[in-house]
BABAVO-885242 format. One record per residue (C-alpha): residue number from 1; x, y, z. Coordinates in Angstrom, 3 decimals, always signed. Each point is the difference from the previous one (the first is absolute). Example, Ala and Ser with C-alpha at 12.3 -4.5 7.8 and 13.67 -1.06 7.14 Angstrom:
REM residues 2
rec num = 1 | c1 = +12.300 | c2 = -4.500 | c3 = +7.800
rec num = 2 | c1 = +1.370 | c2 = +3.440 | c3 = -0.660
END
This chain:
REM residues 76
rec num = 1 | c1 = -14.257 | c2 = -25.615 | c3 = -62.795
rec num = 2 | c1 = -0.090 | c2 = -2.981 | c3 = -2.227
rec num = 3 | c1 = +1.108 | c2 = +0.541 | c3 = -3.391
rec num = 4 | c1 = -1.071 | c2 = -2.254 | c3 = -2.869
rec num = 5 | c1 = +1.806 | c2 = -0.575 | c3 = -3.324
rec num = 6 | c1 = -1.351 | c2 = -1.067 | c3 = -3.515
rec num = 7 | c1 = +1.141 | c2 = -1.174 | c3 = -3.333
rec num = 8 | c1 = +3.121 | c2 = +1.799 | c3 = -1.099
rec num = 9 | c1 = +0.200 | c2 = +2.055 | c3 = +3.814
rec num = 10 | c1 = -0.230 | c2 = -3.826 | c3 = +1.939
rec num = 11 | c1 = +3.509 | c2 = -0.874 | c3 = -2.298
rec num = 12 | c1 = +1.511 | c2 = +3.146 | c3 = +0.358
rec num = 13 | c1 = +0.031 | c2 = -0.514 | c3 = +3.669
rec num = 14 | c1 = +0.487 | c2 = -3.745 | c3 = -0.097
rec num = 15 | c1 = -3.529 | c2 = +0.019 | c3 = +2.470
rec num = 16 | c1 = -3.305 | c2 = -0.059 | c3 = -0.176
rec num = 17 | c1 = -0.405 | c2 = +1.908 | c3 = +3.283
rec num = 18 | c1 = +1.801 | c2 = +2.362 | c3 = +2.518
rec num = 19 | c1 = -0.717 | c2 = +1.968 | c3 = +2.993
rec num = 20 | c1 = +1.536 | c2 = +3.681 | c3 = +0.425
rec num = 21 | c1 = -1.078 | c2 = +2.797 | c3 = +1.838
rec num = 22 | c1 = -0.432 | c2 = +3.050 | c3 = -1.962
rec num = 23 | c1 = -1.904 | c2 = +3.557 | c3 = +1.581
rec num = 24 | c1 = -1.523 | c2 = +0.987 | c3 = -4.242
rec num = 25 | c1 = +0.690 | c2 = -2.113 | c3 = -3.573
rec num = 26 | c1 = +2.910 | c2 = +1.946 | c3 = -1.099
rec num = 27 | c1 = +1.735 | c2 = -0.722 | c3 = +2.466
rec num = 28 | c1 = -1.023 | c2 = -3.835 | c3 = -0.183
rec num = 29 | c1 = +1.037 | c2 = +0.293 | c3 = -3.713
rec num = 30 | c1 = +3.590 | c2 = +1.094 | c3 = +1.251
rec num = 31 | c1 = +0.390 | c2 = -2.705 | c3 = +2.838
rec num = 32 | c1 = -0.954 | c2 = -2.724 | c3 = -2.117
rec num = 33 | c1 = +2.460 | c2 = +1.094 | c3 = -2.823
rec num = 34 | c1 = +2.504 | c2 = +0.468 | c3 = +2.486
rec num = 35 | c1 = -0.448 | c2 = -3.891 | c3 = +1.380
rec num = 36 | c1 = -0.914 | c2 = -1.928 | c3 = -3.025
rec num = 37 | c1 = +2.339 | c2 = +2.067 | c3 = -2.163
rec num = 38 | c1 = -0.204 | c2 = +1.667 | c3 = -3.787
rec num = 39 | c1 = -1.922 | c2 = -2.013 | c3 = -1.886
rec num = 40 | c1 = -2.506 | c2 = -0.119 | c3 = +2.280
rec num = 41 | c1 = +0.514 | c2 = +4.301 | c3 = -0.185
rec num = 42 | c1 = -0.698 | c2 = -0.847 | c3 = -3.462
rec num = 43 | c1 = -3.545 | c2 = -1.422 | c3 = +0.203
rec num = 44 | c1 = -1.123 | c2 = +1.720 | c3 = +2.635
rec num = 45 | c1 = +0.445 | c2 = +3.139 | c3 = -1.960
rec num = 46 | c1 = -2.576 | c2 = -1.361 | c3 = -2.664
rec num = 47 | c1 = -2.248 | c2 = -1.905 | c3 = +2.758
rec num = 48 | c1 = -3.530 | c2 = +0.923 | c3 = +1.355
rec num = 49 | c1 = -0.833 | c2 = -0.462 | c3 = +3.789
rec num = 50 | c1 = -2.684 | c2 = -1.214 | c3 = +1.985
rec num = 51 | c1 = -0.459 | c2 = +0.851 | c3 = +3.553
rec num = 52 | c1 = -2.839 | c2 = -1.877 | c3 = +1.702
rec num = 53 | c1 = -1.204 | c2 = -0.844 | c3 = -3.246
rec num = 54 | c1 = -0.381 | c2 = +3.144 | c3 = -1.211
rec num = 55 | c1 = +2.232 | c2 = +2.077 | c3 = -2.747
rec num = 56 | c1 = +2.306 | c2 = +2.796 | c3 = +1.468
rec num = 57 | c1 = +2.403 | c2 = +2.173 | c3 = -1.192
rec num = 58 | c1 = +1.638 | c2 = +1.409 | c3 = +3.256
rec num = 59 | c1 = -1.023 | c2 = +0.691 | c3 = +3.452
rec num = 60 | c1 = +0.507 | c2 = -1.014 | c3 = +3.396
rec num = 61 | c1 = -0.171 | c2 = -3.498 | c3 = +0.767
rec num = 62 | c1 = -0.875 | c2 = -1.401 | c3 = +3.398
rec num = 63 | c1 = +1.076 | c2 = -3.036 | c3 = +2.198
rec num = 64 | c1 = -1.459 | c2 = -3.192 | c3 = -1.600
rec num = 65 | c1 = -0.286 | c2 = +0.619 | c3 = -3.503
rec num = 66 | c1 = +0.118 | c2 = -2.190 | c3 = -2.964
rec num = 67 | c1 = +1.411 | c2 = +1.042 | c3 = -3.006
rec num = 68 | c1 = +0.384 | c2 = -1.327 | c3 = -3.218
rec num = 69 | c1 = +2.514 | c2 = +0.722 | c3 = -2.671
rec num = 70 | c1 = -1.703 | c2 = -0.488 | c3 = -3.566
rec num = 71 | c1 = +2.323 | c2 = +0.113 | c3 = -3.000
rec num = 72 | c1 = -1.311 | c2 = +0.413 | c3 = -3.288
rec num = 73 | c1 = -1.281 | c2 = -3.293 | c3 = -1.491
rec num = 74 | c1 = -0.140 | c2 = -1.096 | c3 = -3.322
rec num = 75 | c1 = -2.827 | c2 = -1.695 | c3 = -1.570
rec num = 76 | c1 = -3.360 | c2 = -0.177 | c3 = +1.369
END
């Protein structure tokens, strides 16, 4: 699946984008913070997800996804 980074997540993994293969999001979680390192650990325990464009807190994911990693942002 294609992983997308933003903001603070896109320079904690010196990327805007990766692909990884990953069967639910925990376990995406966990293989990103295992390739990109701790700081990246670090935002993506505050981030949101988006998979397919829509909000999810956990589940299977399937072959050909897009996800996005949104940290918090300041301002508006």
């Amino acid at each position: 699946m294609t992983v997308r980074f933003f903001a603070a997540a896109r320079a904690a993994a010196g990327t805007p984008e990766t692909t990884l293969a990953a069967a639910d999001l925990d376990t995406l979680r966990a293989g990103l913070a295992e390739k990109f390192g701790g700081e990246l650990a670090r935002v993506l325990s505050v981030s949101s997800f988006l998979v397919d464009g829509v909000v999810a807190r956990g589940g299977p994911l399937a072959e050909g996804t897009v996800v996005d990693v949104l940290p918090p942002f300041a301002g508006g």
